[in-house]
Each structure stands twice: as structure tokens, then as C-alpha cells.
N, C-alpha and C positions, 0 to 999 in steps of 0.2 A: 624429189621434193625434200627438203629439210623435215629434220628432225625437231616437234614442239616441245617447248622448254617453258614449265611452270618457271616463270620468273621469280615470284615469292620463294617458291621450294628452292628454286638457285642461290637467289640471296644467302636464303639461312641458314644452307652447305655452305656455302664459302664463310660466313660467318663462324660457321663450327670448326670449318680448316682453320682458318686466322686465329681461332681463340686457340686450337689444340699449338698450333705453332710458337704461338707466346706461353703457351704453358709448360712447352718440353726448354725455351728459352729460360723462362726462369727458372726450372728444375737444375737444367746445367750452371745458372749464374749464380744460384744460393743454394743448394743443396751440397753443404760440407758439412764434416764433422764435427764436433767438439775440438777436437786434436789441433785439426786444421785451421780453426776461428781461429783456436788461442796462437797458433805457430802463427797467420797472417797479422795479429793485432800487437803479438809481440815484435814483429820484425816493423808493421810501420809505427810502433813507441821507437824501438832503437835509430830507426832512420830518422826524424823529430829530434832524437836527446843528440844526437850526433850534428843533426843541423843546426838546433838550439847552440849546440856547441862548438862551433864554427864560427858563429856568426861576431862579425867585430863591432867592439861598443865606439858610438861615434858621441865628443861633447860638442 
């Protein structure tokens, strides 16, 4: 005979897995340093002034 599964209680486990899964995602996607911001925001300024500066003026 099968095993009976509080369906409510299943829901709201797998809800708590899903939320902890997006939480350990966002921990890895923004969880940087100070160092790090400024090194990523300087390098896409420079990629910008380099493309700014590339680009041909059309009359």
C-alpha cells in the first residue's frame, strides 16, 4: 500500500526548497565585494568610452 502524503505539508516543503534555491541563486549572483563592484563597473565604463569611441559620425 502506498505511502499517505499530507498534500498541504508537500506543497509548503517544496515551497521552502524553491525559495532556499533562489536564495542560494541570488547569493552567488550579487554577493560581491566592494573591490569587485567597483573592478566590474569600471571595466563596463571603459568598454562604453571605447565603444562611444568607435563609433562613426554619419551627416
Amino acid at each position: 500500500m502506498a505511502e499517505i502524503v499530507n498534500l498541504r505539508m508537500a506543497r509548503k516543503a517544496k515551497l521552502r526548497a524553491d525559495k532556499a534555491d533562489q536564495a542560494a541563486a541570488n547569493r552567488a549572483k550579487f554577493s560581491r565585494t566592494k573591490g569587485e563592484k567597483a573592478a566590474q563597473d569600471s571595466e563596463a565604463e571603459r568598454a562604453t568610452r571605447q565603444l562611444d569611441g568607435a563609433r562613426l559620425e554619419r551627416d
